[in-house]
matplotlib code that plots the C-alpha trace (Angstrom):
import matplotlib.pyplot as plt

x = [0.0, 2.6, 0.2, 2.3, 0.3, -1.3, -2.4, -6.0, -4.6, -5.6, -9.1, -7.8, -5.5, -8.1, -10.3, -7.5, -6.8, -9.7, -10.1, -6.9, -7.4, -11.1, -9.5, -6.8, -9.1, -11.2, -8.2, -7.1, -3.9, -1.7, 0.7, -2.2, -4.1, -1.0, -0.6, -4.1, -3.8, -0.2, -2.3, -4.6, -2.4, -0.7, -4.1, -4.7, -0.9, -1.6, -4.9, -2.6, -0.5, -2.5, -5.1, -1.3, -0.4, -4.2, -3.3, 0.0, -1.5, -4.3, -1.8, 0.0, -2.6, -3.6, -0.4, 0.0, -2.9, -2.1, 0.8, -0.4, -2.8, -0.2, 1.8, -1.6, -1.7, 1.6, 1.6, -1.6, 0.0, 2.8, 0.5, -1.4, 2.2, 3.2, 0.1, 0.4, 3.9, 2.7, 0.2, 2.5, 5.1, 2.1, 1.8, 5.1, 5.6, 2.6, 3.8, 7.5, 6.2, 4.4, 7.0, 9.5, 7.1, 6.7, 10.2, 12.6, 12.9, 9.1, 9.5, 12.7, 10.4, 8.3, 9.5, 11.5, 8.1, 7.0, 10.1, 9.7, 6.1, 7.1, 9.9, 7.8, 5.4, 8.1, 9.4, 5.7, 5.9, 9.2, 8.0, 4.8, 7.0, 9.5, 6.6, 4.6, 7.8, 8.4, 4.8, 5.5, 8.7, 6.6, 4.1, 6.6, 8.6, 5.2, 4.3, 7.7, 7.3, 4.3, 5.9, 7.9, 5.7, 3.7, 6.9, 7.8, 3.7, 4.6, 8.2, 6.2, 3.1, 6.0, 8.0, 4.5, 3.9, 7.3, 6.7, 3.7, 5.2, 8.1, 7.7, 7.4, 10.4]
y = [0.0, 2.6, 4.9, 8.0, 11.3, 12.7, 9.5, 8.8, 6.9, 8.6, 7.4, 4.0, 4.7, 6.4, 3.4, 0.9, 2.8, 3.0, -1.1, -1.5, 0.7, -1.2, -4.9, -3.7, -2.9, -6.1, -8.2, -5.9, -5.9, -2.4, -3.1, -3.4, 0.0, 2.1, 0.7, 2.0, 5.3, 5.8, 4.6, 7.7, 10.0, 9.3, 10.0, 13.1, 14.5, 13.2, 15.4, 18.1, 18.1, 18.1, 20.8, 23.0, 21.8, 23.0, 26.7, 26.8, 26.3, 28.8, 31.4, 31.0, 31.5, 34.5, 36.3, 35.6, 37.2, 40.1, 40.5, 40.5, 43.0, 45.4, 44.9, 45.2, 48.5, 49.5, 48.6, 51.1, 54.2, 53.4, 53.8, 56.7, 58.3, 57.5, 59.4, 62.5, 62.8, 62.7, 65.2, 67.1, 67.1, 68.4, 71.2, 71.9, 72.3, 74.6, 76.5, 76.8, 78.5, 80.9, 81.4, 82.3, 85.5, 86.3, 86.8, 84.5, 84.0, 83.4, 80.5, 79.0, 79.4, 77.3, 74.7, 73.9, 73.9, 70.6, 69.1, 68.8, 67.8, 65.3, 64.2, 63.9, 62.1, 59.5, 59.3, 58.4, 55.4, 54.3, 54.2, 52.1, 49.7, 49.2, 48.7, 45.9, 44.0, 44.2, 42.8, 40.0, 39.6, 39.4, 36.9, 34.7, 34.4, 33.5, 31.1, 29.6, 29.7, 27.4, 25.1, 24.5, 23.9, 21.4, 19.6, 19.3, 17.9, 15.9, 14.6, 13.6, 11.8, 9.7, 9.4, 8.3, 5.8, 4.5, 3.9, 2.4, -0.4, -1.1, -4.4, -3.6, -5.7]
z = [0.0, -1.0, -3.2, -4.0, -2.6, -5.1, -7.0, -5.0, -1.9, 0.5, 0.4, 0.4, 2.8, 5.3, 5.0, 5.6, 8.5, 9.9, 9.1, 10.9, 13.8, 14.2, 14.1, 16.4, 18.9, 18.3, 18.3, 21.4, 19.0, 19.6, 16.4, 14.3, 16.2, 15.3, 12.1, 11.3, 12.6, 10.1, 7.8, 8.6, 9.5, 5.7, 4.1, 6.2, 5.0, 1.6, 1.3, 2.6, 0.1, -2.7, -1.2, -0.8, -4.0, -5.6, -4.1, -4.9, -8.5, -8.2, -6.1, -9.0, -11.4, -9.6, -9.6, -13.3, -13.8, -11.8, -13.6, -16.5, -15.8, -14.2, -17.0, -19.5, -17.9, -17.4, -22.0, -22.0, -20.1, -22.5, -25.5, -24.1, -22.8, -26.7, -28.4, -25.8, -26.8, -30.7, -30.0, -27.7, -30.7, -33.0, -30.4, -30.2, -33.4, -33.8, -30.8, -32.4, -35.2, -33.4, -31.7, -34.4, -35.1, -31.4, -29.4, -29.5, -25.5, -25.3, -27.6, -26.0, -22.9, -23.6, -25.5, -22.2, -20.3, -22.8, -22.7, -18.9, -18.9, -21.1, -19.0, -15.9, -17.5, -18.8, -14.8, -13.8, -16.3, -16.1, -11.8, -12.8, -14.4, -11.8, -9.3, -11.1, -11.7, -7.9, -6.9, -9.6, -8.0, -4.2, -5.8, -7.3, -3.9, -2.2, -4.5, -4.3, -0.6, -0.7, -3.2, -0.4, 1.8, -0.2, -0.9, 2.9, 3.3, 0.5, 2.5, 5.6, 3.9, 2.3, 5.6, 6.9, 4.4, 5.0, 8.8, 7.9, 5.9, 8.1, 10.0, 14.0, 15.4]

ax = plt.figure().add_subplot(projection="3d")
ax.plot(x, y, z, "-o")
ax.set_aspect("equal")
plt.show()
């Protein structure tokens, strides 16, 4: 009865248990009482395991689709940052030419005054970036962090299963 976890044992397991733990107390045999309960015990850790492994999946799931929709939006303030700057450009260059015919220092002016809007605006974006790659960054370390901990559920079902078919001495 070494069903991996993972690969529908535990039901078996639970019920073999449960068998085990019943005769054992019929048969007022102790070996046979314990042996039921591992047998339990590895069912319970089993179910653990896969329920971690289930929300390790979905956690994961979930912050892939987070990400995507940061970076979905960080693509769209891209865009929209892109056609400002073309219809800041068209500006410009309508306000250059007016300010050929006005003075020259008006012009120069404010040129600089769209060349710094422009420039903050870029900051904002290049910040909105850098922030949805850390929060990928944070949900990929706690997905990883519950990989691990399905892996160590996964370790003691196994260690379970082991000292449940080791002959008592």
């Amino acid at each position: 009865m070494s069903d991996a976890p993972g690969e529908g044992g535990g039901f078996k397991d639970k019920l073999l248990g449960k068998a085990k733990k019943v005769a054992g107390s019929v048969l007022d045999d102790q070996h046979l009482k314990q042996e039921g309960q591992l047998h339990e015990a590895k069912a319970e850790t089993a179910e653990e395991a896969r329920q971690l492994e289930a929300r390790v999946a979905q956690e994961r799931q979930e912050a892939e689709l987070v990400s995507a929709e940061k970076e979905n939006a960080v693509e769209r303030q891209e865009l929209a940052a892109e056609q400002a700057a073309v219809q800041r450009d068209a500006q410009l260059e309508q306000e250059r030419r007016q300010a050929e015919t006005a003075a020259a220092r008006d012009g120069v002016r404010q040129e600089a005054s769209l060349e710094h809007r422009e420039q903050v605006e870029d900051a904002g974006v290049a910040r909105e970036a850098l922030r949805v790659a850390a929060e990928k960054r944070e949900a990929d370390r706690a997905a990883a962090a519950i990989e691990d901990e399905a892996a160590r559920a996964k370790q003691a079902a196994a260690a379970l299963d082991e000292a449940a078919s080791r002959p008592e001495s």
